[in-house]
C-alpha positions in Angstrom: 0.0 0.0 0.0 1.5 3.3 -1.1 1.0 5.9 1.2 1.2 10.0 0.1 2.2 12.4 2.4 2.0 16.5 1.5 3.7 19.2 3.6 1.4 22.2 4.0 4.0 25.2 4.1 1.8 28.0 5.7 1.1 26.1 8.6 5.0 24.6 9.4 6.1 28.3 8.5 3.6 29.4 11.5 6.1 27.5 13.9 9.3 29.0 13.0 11.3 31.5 13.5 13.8 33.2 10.9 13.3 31.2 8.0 10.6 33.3 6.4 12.3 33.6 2.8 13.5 30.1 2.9 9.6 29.2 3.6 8.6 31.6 0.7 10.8 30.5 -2.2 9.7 27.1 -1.4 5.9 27.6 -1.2 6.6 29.9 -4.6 8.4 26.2 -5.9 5.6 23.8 -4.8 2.9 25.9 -6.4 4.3 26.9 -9.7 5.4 22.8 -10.6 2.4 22.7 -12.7 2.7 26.0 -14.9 5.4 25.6 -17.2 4.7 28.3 -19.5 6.8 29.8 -21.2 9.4 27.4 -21.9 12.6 29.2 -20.5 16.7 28.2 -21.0 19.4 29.5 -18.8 22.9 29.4 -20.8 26.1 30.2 -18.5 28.0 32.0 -21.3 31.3 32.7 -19.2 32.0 33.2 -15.1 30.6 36.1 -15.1 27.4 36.3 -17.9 24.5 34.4 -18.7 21.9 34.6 -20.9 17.8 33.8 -20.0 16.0 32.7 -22.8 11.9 32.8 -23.0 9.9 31.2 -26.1 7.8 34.0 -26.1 6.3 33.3 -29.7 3.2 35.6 -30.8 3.9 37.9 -28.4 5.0 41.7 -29.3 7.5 44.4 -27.9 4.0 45.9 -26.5 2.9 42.8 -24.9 6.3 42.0 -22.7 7.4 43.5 -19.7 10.4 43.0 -17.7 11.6 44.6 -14.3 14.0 44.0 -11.9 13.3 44.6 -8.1 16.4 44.1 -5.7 17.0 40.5 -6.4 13.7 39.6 -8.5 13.6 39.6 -12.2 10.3 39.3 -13.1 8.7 38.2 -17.3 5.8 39.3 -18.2 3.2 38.9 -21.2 -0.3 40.3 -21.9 -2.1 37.9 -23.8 -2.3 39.8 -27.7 -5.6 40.4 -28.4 -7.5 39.3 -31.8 -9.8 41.1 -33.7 -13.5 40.8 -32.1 -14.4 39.9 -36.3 -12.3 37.0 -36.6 -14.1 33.7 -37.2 -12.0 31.2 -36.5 -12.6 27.5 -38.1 -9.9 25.8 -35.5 -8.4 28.0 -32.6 -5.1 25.5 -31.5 -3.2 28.4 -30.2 -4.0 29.8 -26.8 -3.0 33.4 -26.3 -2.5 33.2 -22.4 -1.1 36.0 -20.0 2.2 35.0 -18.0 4.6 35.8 -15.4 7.9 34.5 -14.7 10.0 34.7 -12.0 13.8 34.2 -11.8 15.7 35.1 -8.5 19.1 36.7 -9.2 22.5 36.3 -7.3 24.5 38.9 -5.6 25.7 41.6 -7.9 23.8 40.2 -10.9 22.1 42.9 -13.2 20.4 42.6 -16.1 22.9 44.1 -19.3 19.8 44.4 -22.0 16.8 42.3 -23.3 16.4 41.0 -27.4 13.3 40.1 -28.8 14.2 38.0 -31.6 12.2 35.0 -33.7 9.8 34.6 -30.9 12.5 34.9 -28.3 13.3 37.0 -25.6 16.6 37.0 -24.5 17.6 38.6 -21.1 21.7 38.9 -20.7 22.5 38.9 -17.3 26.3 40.0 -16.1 27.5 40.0 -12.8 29.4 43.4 -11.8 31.4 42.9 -8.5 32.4 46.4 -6.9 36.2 46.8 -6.4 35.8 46.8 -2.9 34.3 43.6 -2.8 37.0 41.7 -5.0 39.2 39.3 -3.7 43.0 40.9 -3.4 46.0 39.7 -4.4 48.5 40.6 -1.2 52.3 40.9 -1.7 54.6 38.7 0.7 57.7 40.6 1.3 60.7 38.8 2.2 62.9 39.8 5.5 66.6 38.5 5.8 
């Protein structure tokens, strides 16, 4: 006999303490495993860039949206609207409204976005202040 167990996330985050963004990001996980639209890549292009790729086909320049609050880039589409006078014989292709999230690492900012063939491609480099780079010390020699 198989037996299935689920973990309900708002009530075990009731009983701690501390690990409210932990709690968060994994409630965000658990509830967005059955949306899978749109289709995204992430490509490591060196160390320090990457490269998010959204299939965003049938979807305009007017219709995407894309902002970047402290460590949250957020995708968004408007579903295009059709003409009210358009009969169609078959409709296969659903225009739906979406909204991606991807959570950005320390000192990752978004270089520019290209819309191209159906998809939008979001360059991401990360830009480590001088202050915060490791420091090469020089070991000087006493005789």
């Amino acid at each position: 006999m198989t037996r299935t167990m689920t973990l309900d996330l708002p009530t075990f985050a009731r009983s701690t303490v501390g690990f409210d963004r932990m709690l968060t990001d994994l409630d965000r996980k658990f509830a967005n495993t059955q949306n899978n639209y749109p289709p995204y890549n992430v490509v490591e292009i060196n160390d320090d860039k990457w490269m998010i790729s959204v299939a965003v086909a049938g979807f305009g320049m007017d219709n995407l949206d894309i902002t970047v609050e402290k460590n949250m880039l957020t995708v968004e589409g408007t579903a295009p609207i059709g003409g009210e006078d358009v009969k169609y014989l078959h409709k296969g292709i659903g225009g739906r409204t979406f909204r991606r999230q991807f959570t950005l690492a320390e000192h990752v900012e978004v270089e520019n976005a290209v819309l191209e063939l159906g998809m939008l491609n979001i360059h991401l480099v990360r830009n480590v202040p001088e202050a915060l780079q490791p420091k090469h010390i020089d070991i000087k020699v006493i005789n």
